[in-house]
C-alpha positions as CSV (number, residue, x, y, z in Angstrom):
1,X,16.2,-8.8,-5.9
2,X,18.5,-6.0,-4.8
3,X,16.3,-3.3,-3.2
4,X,13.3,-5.1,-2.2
5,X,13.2,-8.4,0.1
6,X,9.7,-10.6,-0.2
7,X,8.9,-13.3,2.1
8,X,5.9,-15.6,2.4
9,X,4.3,-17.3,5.5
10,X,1.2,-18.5,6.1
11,X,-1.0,-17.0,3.7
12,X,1.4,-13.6,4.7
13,X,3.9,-12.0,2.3
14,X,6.2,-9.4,3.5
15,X,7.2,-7.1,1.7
16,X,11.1,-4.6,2.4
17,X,12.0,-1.6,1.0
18,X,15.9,-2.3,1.7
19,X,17.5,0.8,1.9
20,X,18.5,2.1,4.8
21,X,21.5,3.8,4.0
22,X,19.3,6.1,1.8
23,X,16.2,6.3,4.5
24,X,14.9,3.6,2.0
25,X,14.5,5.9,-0.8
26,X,13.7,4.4,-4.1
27,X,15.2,4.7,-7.1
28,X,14.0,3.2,-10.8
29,X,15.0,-0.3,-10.3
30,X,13.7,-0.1,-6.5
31,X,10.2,1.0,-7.9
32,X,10.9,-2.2,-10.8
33,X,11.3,-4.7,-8.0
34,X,8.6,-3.6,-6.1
35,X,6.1,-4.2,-9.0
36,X,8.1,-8.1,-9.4
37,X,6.8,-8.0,-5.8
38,X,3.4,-6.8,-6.5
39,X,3.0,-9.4,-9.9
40,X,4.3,-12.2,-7.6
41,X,1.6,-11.4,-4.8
42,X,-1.6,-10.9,-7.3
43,X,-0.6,-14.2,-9.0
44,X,-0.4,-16.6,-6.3
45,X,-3.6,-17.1,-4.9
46,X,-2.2,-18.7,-1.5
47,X,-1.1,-15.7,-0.8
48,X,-4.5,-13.5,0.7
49,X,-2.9,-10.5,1.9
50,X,0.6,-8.0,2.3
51,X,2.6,-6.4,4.8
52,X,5.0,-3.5,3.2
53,X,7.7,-1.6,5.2
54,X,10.8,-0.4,5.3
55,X,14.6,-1.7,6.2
56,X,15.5,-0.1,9.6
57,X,14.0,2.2,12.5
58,X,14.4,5.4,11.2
59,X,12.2,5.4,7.7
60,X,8.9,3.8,5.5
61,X,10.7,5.4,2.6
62,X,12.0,8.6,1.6
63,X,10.6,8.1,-1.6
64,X,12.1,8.9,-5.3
65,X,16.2,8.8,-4.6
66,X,16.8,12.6,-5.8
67,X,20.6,12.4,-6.0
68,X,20.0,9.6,-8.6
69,X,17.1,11.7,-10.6
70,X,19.4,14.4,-10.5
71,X,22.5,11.4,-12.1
72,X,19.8,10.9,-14.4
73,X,19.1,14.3,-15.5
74,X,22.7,14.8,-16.6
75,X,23.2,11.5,-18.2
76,X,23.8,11.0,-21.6
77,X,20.8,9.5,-24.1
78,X,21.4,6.0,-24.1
79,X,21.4,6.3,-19.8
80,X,17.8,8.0,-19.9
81,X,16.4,5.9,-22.0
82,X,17.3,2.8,-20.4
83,X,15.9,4.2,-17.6
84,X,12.8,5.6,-19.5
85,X,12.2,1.6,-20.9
86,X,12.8,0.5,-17.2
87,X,10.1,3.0,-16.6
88,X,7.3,1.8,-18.5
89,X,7.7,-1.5,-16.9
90,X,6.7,-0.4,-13.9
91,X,2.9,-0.6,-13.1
92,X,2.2,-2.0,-9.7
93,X,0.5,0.0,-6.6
94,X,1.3,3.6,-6.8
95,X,0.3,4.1,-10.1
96,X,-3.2,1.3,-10.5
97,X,-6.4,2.4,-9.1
98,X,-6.1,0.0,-6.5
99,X,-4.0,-3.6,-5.9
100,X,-6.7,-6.6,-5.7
101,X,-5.4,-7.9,-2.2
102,X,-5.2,-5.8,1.0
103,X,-1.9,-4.7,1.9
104,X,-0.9,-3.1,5.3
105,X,1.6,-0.4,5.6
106,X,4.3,-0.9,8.4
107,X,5.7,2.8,9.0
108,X,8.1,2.2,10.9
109,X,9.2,5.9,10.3
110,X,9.7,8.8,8.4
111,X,7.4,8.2,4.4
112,X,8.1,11.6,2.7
113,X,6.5,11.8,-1.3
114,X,6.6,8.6,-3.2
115,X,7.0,6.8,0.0
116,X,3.8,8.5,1.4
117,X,2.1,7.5,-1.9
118,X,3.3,3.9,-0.9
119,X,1.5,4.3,1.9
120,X,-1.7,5.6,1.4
121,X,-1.7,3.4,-1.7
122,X,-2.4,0.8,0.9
123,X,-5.7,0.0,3.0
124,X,-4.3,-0.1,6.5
125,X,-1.2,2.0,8.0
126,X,0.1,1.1,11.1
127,X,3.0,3.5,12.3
128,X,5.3,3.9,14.9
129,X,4.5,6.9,17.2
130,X,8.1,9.0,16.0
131,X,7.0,8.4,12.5
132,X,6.3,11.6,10.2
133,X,4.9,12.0,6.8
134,X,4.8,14.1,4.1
135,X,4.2,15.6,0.6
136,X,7.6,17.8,0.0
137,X,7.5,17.6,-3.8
138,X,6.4,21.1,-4.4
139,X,9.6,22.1,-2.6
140,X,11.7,20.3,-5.2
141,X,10.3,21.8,-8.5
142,X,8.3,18.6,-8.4
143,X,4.4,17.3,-7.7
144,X,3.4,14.4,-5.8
145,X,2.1,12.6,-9.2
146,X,2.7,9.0,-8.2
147,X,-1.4,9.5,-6.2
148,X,-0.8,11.8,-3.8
149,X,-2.8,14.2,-5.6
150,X,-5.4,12.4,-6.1
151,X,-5.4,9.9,-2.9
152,X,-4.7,12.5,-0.4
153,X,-7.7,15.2,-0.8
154,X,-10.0,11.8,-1.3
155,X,-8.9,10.1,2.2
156,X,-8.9,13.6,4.2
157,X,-10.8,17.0,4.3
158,X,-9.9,18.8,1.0
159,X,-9.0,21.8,2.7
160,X,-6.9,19.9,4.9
161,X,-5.3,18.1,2.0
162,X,-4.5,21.5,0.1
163,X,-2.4,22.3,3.2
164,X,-0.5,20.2,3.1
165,X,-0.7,19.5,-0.6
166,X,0.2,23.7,-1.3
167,X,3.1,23.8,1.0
168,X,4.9,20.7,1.0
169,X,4.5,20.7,5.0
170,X,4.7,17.3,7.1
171,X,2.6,16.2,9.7
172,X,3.5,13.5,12.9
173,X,1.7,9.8,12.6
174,X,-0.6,11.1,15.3
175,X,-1.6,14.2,13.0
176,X,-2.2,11.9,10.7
177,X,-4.0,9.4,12.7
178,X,-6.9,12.3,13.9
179,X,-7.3,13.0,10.5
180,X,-7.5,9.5,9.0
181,X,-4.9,9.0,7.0
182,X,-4.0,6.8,9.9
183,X,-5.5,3.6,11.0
184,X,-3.2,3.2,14.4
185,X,-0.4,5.1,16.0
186,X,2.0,3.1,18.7
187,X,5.3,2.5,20.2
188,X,8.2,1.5,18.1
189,X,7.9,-1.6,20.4
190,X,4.5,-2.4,20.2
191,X,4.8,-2.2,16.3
192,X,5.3,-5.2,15.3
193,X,2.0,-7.0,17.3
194,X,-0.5,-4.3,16.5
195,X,0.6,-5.2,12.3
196,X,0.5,-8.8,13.3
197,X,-3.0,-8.1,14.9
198,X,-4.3,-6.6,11.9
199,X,-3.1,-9.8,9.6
200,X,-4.6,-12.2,12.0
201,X,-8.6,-11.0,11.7
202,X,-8.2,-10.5,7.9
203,X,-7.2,-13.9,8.0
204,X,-9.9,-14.7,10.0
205,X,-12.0,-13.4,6.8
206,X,-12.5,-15.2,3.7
207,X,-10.2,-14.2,1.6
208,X,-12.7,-14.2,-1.7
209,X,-14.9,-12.2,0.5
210,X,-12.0,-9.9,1.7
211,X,-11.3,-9.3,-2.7
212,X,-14.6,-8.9,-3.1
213,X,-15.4,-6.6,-0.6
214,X,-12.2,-4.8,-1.8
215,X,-13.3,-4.2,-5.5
216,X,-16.9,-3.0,-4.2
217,X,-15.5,-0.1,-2.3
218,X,-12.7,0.7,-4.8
219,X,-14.7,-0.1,-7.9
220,X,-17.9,1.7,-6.1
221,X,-16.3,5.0,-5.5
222,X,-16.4,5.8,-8.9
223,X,-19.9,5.8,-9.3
224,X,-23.3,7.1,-7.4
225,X,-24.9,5.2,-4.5
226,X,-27.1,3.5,-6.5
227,X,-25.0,2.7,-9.5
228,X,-22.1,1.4,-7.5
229,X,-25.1,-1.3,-5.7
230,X,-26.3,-1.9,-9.0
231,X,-23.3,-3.2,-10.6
232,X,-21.5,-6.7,-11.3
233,X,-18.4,-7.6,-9.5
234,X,-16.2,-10.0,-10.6
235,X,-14.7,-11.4,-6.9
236,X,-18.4,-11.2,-5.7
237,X,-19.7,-13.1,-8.3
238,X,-16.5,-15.7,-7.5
239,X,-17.7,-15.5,-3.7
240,X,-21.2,-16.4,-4.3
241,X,-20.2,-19.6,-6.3
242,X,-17.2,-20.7,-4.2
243,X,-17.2,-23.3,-1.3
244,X,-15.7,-20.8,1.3
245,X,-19.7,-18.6,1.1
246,X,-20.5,-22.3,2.2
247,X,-18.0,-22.8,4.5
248,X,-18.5,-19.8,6.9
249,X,-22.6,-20.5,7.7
250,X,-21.9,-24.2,8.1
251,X,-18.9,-23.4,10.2
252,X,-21.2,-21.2,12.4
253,X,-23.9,-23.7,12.4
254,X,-21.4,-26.4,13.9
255,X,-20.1,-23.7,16.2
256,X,-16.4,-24.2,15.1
257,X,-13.9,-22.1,13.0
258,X,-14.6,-21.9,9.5
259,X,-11.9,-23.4,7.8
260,X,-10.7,-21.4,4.5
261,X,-9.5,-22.1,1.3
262,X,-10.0,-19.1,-1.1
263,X,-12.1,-21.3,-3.4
């Protein structure tokens, strides 16, 4: 790939938006990789969780590359639709109700529109302390239609979310951290082992109970209390009849580490 660097260890891929030149902004085939990224992560099941980030110190992501949207807006035909067919095959993470396997957001800066909309696309965000983030679309004759829309009033106060939403402001990590956007705000050096902290107690978790547990809140959000309880999930039903919903009361009963396998 060309914009986006995956790694896997240890149950662990690592995803980079590398782009640092361009405060990791993304353009079409950027956002193309990235799903790749996604497909290659939801397929294997060795791999139980993600950790996305950006190249760099200074930015997440600035989001869509506007230089190139503005390239692409006085293109000829046969450019935009390339670019519209490159388009359409793009359907991972900002743009699905929710990715199967938790993924942890590394800011380790600045994630302005569609890089914000990474973000919150994600379960957990860890940032550095001189991170900011914002919605700026509005600003640029644009909206935030990539989530932030709809993910931002539904993981803050509403009125709080149409501030931001209605004015294209920005807000520090710490802002964001009070208001919950945020899971954990710390130093650019203590970055790295509060992610790594995070990745070690999913891991700690089975990771069919981890999916599971994932679909049922997702899933469950789009229904009453009682609905959401009283439905079928597939990755609980898959729990329930795998070895690991053995694994963890016999490991406890033997006082030892229960030893996972995700089937």
């Amino acid at each position: 790939m060309e914009f986006i660097d995956i790694s896997v260890t240890d149950r662990v891929a690592r995803i980079t938006i590398n782009r640092p030149e361009v405060r990791n902004a993304l353009n079409p085939l950027a956002y193309y990789e990235l799903s790749q990224a996604c497909d290659r992560i939801e397929a294997d099941d060795d791999i139980w969780l993600a950790v996305l980030t950006g190249a760099g110190d200074r930015a997440f992501s600035a989001g869509r590359d506007l230089k190139q949207m503005a390239e692409i807006n006085a293109a000829g035909e046969d450019e935009k639709r390339q670019e519209a067919e490159l388009w359409q095959k793009i359907t991972r993470l900002t743009d699905r109700h929710y990715f199967p396997k938790p993924i942890i957001a590394r800011l380790n800066g600045s994630a302005y529109g569609g890089g914000l909309e990474l973000a919150l696309a994600c379960d957990i965000i860890v940032a550095a302390d001189h991170a900011r983030i914002g919605l700026p679309e509005p600003r640029r004759g644009l909206i935030p239609f990539a989530g932030g829309v709809h993910r931002l009033p539904r993981q803050m106060p509403l009125k709080k979310a149409m501030g931001y939403l209605l004015t294209g402001r920005d807000m520090s990590a710490t802002e964001a951290c009070e208001l919950g956007l945020i899971n954990e705000v710390v130093s650019a050096d203590q970055l790295d082992d509060t992610v790594e902290a995070w990745v070690a107690d999913i891991l700690k978790c089975a990771p069919l109970a981890i999916r599971a547990i994932k679909q049922c809140v997702m899933e469950g959000l789009d229904y009453s209390l009682a609905e959401a309880m009283s439905r079928e999930y597939r990755w609980e039903t898959r729990r329930q009849e795998s070895e690991d919903s053995k694994e963890g009361p016999r490991a406890f009963a033997e006082k030892r580490a229960p030893r996972w396998t995700g089937y």
